[in-house]
FINUGU-159938 format. One record per residue (C-alpha): residue number from 0; z, y, x. Coordinates in Angstrom, 1 decimal, decimal comma, padded with zeros to 4 digits, m for minus. Layout:
// residues N
{k->NUM; pz->Z; py->Y; px->X}
...
// end
This chain:
// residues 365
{k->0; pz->013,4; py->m043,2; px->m025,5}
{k->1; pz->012,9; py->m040,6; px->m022,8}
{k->2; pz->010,6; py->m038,4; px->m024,9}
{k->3; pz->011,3; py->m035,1; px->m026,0}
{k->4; pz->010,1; py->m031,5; px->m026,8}
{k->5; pz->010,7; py->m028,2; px->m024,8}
{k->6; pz->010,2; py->m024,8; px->m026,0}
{k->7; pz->009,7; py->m022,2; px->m022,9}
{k->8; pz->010,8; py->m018,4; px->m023,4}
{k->9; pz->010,8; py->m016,3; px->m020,8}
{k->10; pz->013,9; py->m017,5; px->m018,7}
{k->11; pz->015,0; py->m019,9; px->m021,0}
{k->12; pz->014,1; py->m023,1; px->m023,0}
{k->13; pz->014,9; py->m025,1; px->m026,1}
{k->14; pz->015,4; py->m029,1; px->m026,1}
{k->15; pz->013,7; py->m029,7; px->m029,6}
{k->16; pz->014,1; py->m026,3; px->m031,0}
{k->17; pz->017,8; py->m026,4; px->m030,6}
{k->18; pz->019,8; py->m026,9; px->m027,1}
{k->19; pz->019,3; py->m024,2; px->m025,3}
{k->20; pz->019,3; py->m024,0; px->m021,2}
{k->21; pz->018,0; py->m021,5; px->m018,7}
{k->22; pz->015,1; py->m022,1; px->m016,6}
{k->23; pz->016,1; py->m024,5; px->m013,4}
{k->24; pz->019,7; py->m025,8; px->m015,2}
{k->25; pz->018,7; py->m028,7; px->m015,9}
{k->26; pz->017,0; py->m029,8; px->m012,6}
{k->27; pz->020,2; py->m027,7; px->m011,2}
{k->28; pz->022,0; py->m030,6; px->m012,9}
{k->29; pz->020,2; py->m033,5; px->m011,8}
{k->30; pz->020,2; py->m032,0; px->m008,0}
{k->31; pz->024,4; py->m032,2; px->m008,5}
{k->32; pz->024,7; py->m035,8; px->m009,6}
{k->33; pz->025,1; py->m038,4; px->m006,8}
{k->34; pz->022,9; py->m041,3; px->m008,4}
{k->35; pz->023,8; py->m044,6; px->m006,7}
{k->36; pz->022,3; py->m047,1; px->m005,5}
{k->37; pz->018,9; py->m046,2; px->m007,0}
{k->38; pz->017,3; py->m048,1; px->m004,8}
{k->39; pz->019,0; py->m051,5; px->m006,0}
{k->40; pz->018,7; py->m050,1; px->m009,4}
{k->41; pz->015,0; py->m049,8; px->m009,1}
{k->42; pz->014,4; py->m053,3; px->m007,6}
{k->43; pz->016,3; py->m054,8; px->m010,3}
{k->44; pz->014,4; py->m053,4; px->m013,2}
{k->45; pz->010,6; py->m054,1; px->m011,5}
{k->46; pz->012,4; py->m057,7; px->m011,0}
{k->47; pz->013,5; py->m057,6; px->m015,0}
{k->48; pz->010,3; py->m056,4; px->m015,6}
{k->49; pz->007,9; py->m059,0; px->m014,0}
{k->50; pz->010,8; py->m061,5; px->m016,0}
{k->51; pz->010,6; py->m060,6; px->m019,1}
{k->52; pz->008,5; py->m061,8; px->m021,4}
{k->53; pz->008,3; py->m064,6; px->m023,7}
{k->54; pz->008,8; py->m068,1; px->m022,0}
{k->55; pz->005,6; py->m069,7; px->m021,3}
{k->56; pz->006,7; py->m073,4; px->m020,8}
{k->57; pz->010,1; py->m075,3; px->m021,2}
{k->58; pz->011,7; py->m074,6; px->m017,5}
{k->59; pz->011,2; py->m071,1; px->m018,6}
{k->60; pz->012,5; py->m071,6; px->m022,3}
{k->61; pz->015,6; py->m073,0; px->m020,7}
{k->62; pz->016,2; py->m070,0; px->m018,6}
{k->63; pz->015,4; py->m067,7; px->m021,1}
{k->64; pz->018,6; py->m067,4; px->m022,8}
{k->65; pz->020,6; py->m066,4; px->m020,0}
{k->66; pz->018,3; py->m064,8; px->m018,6}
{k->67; pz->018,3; py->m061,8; px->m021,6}
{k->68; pz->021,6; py->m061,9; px->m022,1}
{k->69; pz->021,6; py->m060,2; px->m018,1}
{k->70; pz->018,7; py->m058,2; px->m019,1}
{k->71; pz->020,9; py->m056,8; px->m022,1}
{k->72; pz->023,4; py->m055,5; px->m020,2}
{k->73; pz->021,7; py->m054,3; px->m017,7}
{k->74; pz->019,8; py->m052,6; px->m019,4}
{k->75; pz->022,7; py->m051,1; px->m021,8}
{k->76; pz->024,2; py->m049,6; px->m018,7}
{k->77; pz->021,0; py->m047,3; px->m017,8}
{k->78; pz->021,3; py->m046,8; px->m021,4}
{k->79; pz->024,8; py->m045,4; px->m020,6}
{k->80; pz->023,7; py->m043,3; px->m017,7}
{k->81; pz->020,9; py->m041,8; px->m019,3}
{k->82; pz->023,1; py->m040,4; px->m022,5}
{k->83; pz->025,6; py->m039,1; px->m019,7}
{k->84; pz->022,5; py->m036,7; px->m018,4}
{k->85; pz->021,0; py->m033,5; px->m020,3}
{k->86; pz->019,1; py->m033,5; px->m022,2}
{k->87; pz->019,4; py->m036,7; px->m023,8}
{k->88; pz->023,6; py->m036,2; px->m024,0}
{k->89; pz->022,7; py->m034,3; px->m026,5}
{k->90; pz->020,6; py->m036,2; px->m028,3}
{k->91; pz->021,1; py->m038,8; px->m030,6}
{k->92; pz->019,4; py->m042,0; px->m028,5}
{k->93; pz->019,4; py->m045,4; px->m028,9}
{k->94; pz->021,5; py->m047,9; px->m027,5}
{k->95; pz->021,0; py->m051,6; px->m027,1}
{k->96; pz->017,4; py->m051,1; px->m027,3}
{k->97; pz->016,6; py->m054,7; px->m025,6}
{k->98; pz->018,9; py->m056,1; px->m028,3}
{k->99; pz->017,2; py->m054,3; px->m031,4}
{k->100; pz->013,4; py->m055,2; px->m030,0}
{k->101; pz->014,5; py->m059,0; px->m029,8}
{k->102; pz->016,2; py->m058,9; px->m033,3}
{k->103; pz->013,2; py->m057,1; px->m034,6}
{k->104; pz->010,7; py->m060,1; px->m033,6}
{k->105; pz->013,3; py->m063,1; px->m034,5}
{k->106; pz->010,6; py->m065,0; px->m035,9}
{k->107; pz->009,7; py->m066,1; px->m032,7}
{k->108; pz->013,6; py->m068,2; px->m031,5}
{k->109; pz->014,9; py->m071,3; px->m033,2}
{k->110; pz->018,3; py->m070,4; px->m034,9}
{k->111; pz->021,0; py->m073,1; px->m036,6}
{k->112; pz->019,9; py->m074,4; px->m039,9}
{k->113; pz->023,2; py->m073,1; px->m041,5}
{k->114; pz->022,8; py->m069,8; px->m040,6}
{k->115; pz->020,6; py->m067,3; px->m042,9}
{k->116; pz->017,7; py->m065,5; px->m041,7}
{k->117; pz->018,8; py->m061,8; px->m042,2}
{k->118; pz->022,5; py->m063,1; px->m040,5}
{k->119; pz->020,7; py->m063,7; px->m037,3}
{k->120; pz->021,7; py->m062,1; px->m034,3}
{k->121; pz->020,1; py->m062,9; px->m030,8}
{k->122; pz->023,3; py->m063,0; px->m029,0}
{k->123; pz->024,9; py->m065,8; px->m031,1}
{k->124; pz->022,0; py->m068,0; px->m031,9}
{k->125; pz->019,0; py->m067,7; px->m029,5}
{k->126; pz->017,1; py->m071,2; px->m028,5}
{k->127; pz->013,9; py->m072,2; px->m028,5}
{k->128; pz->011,7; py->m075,2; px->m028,3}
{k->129; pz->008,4; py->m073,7; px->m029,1}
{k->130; pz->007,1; py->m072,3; px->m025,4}
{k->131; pz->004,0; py->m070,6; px->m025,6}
{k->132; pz->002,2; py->m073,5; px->m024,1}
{k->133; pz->003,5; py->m075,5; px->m027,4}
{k->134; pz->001,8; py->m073,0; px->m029,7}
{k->135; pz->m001,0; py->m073,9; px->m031,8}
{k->136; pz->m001,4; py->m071,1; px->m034,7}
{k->137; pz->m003,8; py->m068,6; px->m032,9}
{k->138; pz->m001,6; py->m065,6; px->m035,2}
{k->139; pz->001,6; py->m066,6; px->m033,6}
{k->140; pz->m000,2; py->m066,9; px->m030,3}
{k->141; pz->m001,2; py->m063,2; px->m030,9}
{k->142; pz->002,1; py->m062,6; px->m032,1}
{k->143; pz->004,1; py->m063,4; px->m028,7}
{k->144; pz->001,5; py->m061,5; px->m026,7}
{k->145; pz->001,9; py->m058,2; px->m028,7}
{k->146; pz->005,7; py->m059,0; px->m028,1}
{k->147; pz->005,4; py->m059,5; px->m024,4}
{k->148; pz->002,8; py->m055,9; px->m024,2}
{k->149; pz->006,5; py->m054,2; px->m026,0}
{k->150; pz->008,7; py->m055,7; px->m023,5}
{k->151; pz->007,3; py->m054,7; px->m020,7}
{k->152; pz->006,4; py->m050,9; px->m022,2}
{k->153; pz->010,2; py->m051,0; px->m023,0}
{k->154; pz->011,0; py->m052,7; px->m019,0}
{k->155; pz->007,9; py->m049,7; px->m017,4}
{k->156; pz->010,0; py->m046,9; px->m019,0}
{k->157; pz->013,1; py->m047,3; px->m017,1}
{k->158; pz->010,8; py->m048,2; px->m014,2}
{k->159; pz->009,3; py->m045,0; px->m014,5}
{k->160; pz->013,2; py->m043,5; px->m015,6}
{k->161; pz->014,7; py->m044,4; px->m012,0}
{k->162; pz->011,6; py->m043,4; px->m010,0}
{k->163; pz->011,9; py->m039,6; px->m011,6}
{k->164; pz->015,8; py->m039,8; px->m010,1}
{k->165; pz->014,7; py->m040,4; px->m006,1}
{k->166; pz->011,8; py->m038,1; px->m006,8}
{k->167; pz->014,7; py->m035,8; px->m007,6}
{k->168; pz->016,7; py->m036,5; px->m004,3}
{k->169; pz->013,5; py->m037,5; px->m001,9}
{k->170; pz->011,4; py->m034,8; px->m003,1}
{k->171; pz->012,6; py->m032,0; px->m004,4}
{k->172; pz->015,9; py->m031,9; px->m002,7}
{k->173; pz->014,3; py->m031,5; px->000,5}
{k->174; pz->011,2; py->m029,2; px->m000,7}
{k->175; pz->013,6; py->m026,5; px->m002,5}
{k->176; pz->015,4; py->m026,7; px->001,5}
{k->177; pz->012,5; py->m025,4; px->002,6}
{k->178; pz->011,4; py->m022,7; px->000,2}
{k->179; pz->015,3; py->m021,4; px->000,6}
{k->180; pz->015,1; py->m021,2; px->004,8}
{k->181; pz->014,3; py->m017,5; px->004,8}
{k->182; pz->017,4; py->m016,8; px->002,7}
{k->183; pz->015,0; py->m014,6; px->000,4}
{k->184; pz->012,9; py->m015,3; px->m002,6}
{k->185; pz->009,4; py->m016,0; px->m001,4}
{k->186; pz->006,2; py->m014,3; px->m003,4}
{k->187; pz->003,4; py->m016,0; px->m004,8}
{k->188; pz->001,3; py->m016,3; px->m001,6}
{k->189; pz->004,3; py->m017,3; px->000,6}
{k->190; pz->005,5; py->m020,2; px->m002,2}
{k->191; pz->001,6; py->m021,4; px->m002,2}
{k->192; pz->001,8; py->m021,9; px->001,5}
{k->193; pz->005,2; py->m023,6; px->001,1}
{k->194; pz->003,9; py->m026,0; px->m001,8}
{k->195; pz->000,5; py->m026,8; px->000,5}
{k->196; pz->002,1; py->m027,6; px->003,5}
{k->197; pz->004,5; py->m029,6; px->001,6}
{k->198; pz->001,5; py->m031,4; px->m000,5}
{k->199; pz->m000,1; py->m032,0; px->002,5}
{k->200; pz->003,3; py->m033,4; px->004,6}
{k->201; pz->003,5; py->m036,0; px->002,2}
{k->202; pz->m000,3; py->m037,7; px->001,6}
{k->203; pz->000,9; py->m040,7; px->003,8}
{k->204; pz->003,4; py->m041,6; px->001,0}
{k->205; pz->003,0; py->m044,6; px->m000,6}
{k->206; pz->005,2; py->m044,2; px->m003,3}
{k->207; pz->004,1; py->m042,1; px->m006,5}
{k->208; pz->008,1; py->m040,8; px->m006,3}
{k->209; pz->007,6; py->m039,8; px->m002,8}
{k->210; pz->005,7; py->m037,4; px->m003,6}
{k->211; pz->005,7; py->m033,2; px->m005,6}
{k->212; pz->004,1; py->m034,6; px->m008,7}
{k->213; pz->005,2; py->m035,0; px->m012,5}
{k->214; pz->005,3; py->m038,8; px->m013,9}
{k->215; pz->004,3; py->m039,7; px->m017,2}
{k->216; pz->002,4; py->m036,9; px->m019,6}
{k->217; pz->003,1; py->m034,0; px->m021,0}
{k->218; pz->001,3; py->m031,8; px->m023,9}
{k->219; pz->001,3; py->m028,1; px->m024,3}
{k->220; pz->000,5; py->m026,2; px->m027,6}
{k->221; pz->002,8; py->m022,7; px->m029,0}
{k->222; pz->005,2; py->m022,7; px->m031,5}
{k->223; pz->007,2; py->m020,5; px->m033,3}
{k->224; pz->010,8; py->m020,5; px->m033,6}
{k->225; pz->013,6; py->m018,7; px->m036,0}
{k->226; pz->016,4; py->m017,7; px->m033,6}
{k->227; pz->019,1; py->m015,4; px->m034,7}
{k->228; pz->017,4; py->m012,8; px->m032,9}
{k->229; pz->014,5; py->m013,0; px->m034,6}
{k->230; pz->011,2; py->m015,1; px->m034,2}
{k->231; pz->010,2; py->m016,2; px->m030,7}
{k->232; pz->006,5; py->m018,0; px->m029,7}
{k->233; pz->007,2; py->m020,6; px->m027,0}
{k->234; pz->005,3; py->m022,5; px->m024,8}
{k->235; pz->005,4; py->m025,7; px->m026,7}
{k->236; pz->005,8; py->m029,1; px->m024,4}
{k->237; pz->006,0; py->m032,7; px->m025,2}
{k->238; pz->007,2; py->m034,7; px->m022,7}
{k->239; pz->007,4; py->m038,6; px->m022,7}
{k->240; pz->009,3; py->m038,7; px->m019,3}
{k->241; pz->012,1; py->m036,4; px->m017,2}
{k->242; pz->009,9; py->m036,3; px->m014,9}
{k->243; pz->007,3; py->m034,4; px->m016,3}
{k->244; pz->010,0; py->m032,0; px->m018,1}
{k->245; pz->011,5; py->m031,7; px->m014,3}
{k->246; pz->008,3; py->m030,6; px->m012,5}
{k->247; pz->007,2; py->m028,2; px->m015,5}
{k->248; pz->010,8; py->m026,7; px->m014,9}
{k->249; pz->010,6; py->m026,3; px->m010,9}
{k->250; pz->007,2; py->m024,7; px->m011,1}
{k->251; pz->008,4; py->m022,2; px->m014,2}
{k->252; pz->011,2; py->m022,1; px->m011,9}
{k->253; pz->009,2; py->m020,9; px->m008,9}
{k->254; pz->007,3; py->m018,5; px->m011,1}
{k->255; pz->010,6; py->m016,7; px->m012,3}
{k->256; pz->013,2; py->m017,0; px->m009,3}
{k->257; pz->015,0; py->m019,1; px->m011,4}
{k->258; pz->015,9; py->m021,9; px->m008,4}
{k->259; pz->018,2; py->m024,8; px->m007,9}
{k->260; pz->020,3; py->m023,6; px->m004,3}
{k->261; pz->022,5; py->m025,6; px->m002,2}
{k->262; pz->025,6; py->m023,3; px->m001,3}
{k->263; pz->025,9; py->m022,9; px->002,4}
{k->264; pz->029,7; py->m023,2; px->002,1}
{k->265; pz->030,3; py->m025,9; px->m000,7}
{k->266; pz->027,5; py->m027,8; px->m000,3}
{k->267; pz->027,2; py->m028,1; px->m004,3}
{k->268; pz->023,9; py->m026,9; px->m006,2}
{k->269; pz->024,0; py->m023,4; px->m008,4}
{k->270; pz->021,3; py->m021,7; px->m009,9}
{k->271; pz->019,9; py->m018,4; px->m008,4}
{k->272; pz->019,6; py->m016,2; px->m011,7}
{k->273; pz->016,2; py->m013,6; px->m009,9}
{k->274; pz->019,2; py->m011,2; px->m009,1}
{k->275; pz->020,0; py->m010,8; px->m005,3}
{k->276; pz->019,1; py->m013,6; px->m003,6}
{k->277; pz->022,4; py->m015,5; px->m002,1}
{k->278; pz->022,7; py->m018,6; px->m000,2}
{k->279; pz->026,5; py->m019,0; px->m001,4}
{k->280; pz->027,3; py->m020,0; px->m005,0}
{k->281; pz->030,9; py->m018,2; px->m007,1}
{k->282; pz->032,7; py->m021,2; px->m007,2}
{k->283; pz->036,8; py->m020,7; px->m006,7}
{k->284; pz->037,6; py->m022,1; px->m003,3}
{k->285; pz->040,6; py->m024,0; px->m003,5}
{k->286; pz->043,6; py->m022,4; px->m002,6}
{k->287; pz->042,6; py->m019,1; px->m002,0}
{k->288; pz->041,8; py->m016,8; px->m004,4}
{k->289; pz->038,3; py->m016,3; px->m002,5}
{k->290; pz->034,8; py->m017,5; px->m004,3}
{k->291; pz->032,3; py->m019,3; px->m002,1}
{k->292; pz->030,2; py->m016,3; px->m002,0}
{k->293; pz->032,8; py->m013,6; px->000,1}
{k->294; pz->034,2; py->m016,9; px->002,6}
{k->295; pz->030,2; py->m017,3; px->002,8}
{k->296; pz->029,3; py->m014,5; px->004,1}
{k->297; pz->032,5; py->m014,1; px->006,0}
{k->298; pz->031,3; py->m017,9; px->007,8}
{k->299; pz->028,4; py->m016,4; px->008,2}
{k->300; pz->028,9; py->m013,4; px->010,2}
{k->301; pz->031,3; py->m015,0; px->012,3}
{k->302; pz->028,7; py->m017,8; px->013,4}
{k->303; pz->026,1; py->m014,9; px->013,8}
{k->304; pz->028,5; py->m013,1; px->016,6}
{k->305; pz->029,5; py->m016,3; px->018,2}
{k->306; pz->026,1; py->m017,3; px->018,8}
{k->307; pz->024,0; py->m013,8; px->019,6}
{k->308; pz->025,2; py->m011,4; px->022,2}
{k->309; pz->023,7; py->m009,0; px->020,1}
{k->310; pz->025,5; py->m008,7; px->017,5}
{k->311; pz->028,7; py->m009,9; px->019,2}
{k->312; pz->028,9; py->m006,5; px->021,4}
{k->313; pz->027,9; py->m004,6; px->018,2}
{k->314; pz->030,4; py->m006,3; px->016,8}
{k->315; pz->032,8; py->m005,5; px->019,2}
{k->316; pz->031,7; py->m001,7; px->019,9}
{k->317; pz->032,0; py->m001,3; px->015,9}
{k->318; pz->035,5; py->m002,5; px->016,2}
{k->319; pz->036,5; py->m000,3; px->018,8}
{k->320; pz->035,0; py->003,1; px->017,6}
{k->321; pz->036,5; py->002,0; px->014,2}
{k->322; pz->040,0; py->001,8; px->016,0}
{k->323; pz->039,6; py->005,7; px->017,4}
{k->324; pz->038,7; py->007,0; px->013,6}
{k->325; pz->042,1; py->005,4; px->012,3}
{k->326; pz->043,9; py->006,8; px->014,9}
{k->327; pz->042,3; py->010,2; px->014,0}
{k->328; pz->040,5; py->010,3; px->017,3}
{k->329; pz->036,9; py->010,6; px->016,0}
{k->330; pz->036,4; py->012,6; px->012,6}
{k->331; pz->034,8; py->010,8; px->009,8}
{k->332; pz->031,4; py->012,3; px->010,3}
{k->333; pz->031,5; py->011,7; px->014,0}
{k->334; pz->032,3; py->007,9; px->013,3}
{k->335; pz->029,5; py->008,1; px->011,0}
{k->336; pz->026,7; py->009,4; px->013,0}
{k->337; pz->027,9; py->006,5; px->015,9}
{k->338; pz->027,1; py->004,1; px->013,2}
{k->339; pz->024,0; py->005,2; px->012,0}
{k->340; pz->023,4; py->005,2; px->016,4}
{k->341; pz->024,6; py->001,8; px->016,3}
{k->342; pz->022,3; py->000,1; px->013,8}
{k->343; pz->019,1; py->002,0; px->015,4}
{k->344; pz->020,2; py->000,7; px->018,9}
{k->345; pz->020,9; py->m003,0; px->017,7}
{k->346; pz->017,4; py->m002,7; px->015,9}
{k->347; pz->015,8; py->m001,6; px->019,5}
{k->348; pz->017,9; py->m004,4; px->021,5}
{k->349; pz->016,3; py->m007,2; px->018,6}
{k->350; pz->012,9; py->m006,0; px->019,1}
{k->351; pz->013,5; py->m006,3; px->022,9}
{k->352; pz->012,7; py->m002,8; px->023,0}
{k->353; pz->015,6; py->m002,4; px->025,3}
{k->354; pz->017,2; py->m005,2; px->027,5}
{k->355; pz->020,5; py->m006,5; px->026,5}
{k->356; pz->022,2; py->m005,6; px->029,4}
{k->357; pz->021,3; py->m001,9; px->028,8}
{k->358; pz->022,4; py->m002,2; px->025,0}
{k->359; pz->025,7; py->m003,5; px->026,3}
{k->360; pz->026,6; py->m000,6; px->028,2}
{k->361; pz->025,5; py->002,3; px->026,2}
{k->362; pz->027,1; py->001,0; px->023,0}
{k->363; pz->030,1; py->000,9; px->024,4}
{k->364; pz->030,1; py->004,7; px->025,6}
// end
């Protein structure tokens, strides 16, 4: 169900040839959706999965009904999720897969006399009196235990489904926090030392989701596709898993400064486009007519002042020598060579080549 192709160009990719994204917006995506209670989520579908299968003796066979019918649902709803997500919104998936895969092997309930065969449907006429430890035909024998091998291929998916979502929030969340610290785009060597130490932080995990790997497989080849702009080869991937799309797109991602970002005054996730590197996002702030990005900065600044002395007597100097070029007290060109004395003071005062006792007083002169 999860499966799908991905066609890589440049900074951009193609869900089966036709849906196209850029690079990083679809992890971007999944970084912005507030998933609950995975956890839970996950425990009920390892539980599901060690449940179902078919029922062995007669205390199981007289669970069994009710005990599908929960599995159904359940099931349906991740089936809801899922379609709700890209890429598979898009996509024309399944739904009621559990229901299909039990219709599809009806041979192996009991249904009412009266009713026909091809009229059967699992949710109106499921019993059974034949447990496996009943069975005597060696072929239906065999039969059940191919059926048991598909339900729990079917149950391992959405095993596999959920643990790709926490590696989303456990993993990279907090490794994408890290490469963004310097509030710069990092170059190779810098990301490789990033990716090691984060590699190497996370060995003592137990869990495979813990972890900066891809689940599932994936398969490269090229292809060639017609686009209205003319024919394009792509790096061709088949993925039987998100999570395996997901790494592939971080790591592309990394190579082209095409990043999932947190803004520092939202809090929300944007994508940073390999332009100037920003750690505030152009969302609208509500009722101003501001964007993230200039209240940001502004934020910023201010918190910069407050907390170095540095800058807060530049700040303050600037401020003042500003004042004396409105009031026409200092021409343009003598505010202008103060400023460019300014900056090359500050710069001395960071690198402590003068104390900041002695920057304080001859800035202000």
């Amino acid at each position: 169900m999860t499966g799908f192709d991905a066609y890589f160009y440049e900074c951009e990719f193609f869900i089966n040839g036709k849906k196209e994204y850029a690079l990083g917006e679809i992890l971007t995506k999944y970084l912005s959706k507030n998933f609950k209670n995975l956890d839970d989520t996950l425990h009920k579908c390892k539980k599901f999965a060690g449940q179902l299968h078919y029922p062995e003796d007669m205390e199981e066979a007289e669970n069994c009904d009710e005990l599908f019918q929960r599995a159904i649902v359940f099931y349906d709803n991740l089936d809801e999720m899922i379609c709700s997500l890209p890429p598979y919104k898009d996509m024309d998936l399944r739904r009621n897969r559990l229901y299909d895969l039990l219709n599809e092997d009806i041979a192996l309930w009991e249904w009412d006399d009266e009713v026909e065969e091809n009229e059967v449907d699992y949710l109106e006429h499921f019993t059974t009196d034949y447990p496996l430890n009943k069975q005597n035909d060696a072929d239906i024998i065999d039969y059940i235990l191919k059926f048991n091998d598909k339900l729990k291929v079917f149950a391992n998916e959405y095993i596999t489904f959920i643990e790709d979502l926490l590696r989303v929030k456990r993993v990279y969340e907090p490794f994408l926090e890290i490469l963004h610290n310097q509030s710069r785009y990092l170059d190779n060597s810098e990301t490789a030392a990033v990716v090691n130490d984060f590699i190497s932080g996370t060995k003592s995990k137990i869990e495979t989701f813990e972890k900066l790997q891809p689940s599932g497989n994936m398969r490269l080849s090229y292809t060639v596709l017609e686009q209205k702009k003319g024919s394009i080869l792509c790096e061709s991937y088949h993925f039987n898993t998100i999570g395996a799309f997901l790494y592939i797109e971080l790591f592309k991602g990394l190579e082209q400064h095409y990043l999932p970002k947190k803004c520092g005054y939202c809090g929300k996730y944007f994508l940073l486009e390999a332009g100037i590197f920003s750690d505030y996002c152009t969302r609208p702030v509500k009722g101003t007519d501001k964007i993230c990005r200039d209240l940001g900065h502004r934020k910023k600044y201010a918190e910069k002042i407050k907390n170095n002395p540095v800058w807060l007597a530049y700040s303050r100097a600037y401020k003042q020598h500003y004042a004396r070029y409105l009031k026409k007290k200092m021409s343009q060109s003598e505010f202008q060579k103060w400023a460019d004395f300014a900056l090359e003071l500050r710069q001395k005062a960071f690198d402590e080549i003068i104390s900041l006792e002695e920057f304080q007083r001859v800035i202000r002169e």
